[in-house]
C-alpha positions in Angstrom: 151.0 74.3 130.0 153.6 76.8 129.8 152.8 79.9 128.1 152.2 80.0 123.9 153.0 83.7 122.9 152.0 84.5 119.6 152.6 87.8 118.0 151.2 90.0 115.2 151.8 93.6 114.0 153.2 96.3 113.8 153.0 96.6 109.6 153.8 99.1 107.0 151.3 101.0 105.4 149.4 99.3 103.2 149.6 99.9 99.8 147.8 98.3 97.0 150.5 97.6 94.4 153.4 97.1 96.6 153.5 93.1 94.5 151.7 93.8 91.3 152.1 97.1 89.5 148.6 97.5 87.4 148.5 95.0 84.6 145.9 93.2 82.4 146.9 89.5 81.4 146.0 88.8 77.8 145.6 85.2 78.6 145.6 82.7 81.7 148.9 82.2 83.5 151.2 84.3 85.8 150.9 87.9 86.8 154.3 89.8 86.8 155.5 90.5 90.3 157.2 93.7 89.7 156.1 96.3 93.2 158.5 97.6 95.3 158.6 94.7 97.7 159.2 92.2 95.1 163.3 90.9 94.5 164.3 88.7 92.1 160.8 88.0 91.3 159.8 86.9 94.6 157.6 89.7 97.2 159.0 90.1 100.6 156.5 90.9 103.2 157.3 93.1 106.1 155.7 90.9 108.5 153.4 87.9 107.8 149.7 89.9 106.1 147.2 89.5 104.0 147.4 90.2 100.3 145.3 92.0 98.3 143.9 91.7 94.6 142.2 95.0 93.4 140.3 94.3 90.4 136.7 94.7 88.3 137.1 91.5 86.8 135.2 89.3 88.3 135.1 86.5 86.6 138.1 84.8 86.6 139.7 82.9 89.7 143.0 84.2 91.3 145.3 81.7 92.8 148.2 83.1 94.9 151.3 80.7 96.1 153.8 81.6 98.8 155.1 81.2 102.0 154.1 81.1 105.2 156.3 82.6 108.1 157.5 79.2 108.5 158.3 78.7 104.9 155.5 76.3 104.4 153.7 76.3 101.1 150.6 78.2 100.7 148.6 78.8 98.1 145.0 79.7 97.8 142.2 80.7 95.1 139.2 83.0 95.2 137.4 85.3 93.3 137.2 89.3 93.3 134.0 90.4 94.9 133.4 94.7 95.1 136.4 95.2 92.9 139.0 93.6 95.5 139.4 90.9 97.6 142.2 90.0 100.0 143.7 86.9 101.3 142.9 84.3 103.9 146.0 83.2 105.0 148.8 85.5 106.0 151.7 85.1 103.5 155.8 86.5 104.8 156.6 85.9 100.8 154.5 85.8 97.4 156.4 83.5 94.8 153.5 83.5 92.3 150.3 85.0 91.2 147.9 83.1 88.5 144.7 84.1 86.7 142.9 81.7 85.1 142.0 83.2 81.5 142.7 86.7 80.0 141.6 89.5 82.7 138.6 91.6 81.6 140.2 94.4 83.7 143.2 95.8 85.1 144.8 94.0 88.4 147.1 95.1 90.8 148.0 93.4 93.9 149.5 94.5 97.3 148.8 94.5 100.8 145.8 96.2 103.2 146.2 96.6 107.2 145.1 93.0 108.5 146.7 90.2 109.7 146.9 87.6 112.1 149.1 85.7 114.9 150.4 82.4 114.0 147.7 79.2 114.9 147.9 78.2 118.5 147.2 74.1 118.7 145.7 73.1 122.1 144.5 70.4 123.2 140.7 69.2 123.2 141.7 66.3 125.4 143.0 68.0 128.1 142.0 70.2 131.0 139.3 72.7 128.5 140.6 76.2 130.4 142.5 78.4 128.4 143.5 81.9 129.8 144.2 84.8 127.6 145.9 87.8 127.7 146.4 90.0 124.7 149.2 92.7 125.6 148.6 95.8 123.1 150.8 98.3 122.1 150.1 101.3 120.0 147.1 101.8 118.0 145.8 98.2 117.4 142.1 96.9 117.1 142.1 92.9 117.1 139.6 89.9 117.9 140.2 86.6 119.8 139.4 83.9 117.2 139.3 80.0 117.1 138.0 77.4 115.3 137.4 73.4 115.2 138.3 72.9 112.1 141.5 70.9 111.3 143.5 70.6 108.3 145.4 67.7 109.9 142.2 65.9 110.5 142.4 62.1 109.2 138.7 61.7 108.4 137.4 65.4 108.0 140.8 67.6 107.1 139.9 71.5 105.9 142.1 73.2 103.3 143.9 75.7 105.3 142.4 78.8 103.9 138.7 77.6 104.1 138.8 77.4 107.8 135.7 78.6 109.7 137.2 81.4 112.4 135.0 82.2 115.2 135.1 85.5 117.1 135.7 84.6 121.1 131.8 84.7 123.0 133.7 86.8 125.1 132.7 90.2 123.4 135.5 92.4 125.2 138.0 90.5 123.2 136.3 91.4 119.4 137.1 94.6 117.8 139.2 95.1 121.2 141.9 98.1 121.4 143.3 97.6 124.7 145.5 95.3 127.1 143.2 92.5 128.1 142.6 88.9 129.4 140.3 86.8 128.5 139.3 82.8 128.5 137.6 79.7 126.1 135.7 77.5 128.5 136.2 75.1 126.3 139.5 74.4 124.6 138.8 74.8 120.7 141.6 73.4 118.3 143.3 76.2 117.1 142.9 79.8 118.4 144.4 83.1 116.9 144.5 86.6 117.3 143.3 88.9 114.1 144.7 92.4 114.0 141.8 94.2 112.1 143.7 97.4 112.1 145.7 99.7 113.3 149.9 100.0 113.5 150.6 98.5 117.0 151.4 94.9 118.0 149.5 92.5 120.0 151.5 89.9 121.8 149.4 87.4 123.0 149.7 84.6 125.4 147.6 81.6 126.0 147.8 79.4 128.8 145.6 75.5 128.4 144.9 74.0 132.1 147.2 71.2 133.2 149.1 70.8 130.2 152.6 70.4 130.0 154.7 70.8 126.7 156.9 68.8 125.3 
């Protein structure tokens, strides 16, 4: 297989209202988008990230829509647990923001310092080594992740942003902050790389065994 390389990082300093200046919705519906990222109505990440929803109201369900790097839809729902909770999927644009009744507390949303490589797809029928190697630059502290799950799955298909990521066996590779390589033994169905922190890159390249793409 010939290389995959997969990138995250670097990203601007967080900032928690970069999308959503504070604001308490009287009623369910959309929160303005009115940060300094946001044009035309529409936020415009720096790079693909997480977003974040800073709140003390936490009873009412948040449901973001956007874009993925892609331009895929995304969209996503949660609660806010310990007065904010971020994304999990990384979004490169924010088209909308809802809540689901009238806030009990002020909101603003923005962005914090984590995010993640696009999903690599390998292949669980093939040859089950996969080599890694995670080339860092700057100040960076990531973890080698994959998962089984697959939203594509015909019989047992998981939303995208309730996937269960696993942190590599290989300890080296979690909360790493340092060039590395690294393998899977066995060849899961998506793998990743999360940037937990930090303002470097990781560019990171994964090789399957005896599999050639087309």
């Amino acid at each position: 297989m010939r290389p995959i390389t997969v990138t995250v990082g670097p990203l601007a300093a967080a900032s928690a209202n970069n999308i959503a200046l504070s604001q308490t919705p009287a009623s369910a519906g959309a929160l303005t988008l009115n940060g300094s990222l946001v044009t035309a109505g529409v936020a415009i990440l720096d790079s693909p990230r997480r977003i974040l929803i800073t709140t003390a109201d936490t009873t009412h369900t948040f449901t973001l829509i956007g874009l993925s790097p892609t331009m895929s839809l995304l969209t996503e729902s949660f609660l806010i647990v310990g007065g904010a909770s971020y994304s999990a999927l990384d979004y490169a644009k924010v088209t909308g923001i809802l809540i689901n009744g009238a806030a009990t507390a002020a909101v603003t949303v923005g962005t914090n310092g984590i995010a993640s490589t696009p999903w690599v797809r390998l292949d669980e029928w093939a040859n089950t080594q996969v080599t890694i190697q995670c080339n860092a630059t700057g100040t960076v502290n990531y973890t080698v992740q994959s998962t089984l799950d697959d939203p594509n799955s015909l019989t047992d298909a998981v939303v995208p942003s309730a996937v269960n990521w696993v942190p590599t066996n290989d300890t080296s590779a979690v909360g790493a902050t340092a060039t590395l390589q690294t393998n899977f033994y066995f060849a899961p169905t998506f793998a990743r790389v999360l940037l937990n922190s930090g303002t470097g890159t990781v560019v990171s390249k994964f090789i399957q065994a005896n599999v050639a793409n087309r």
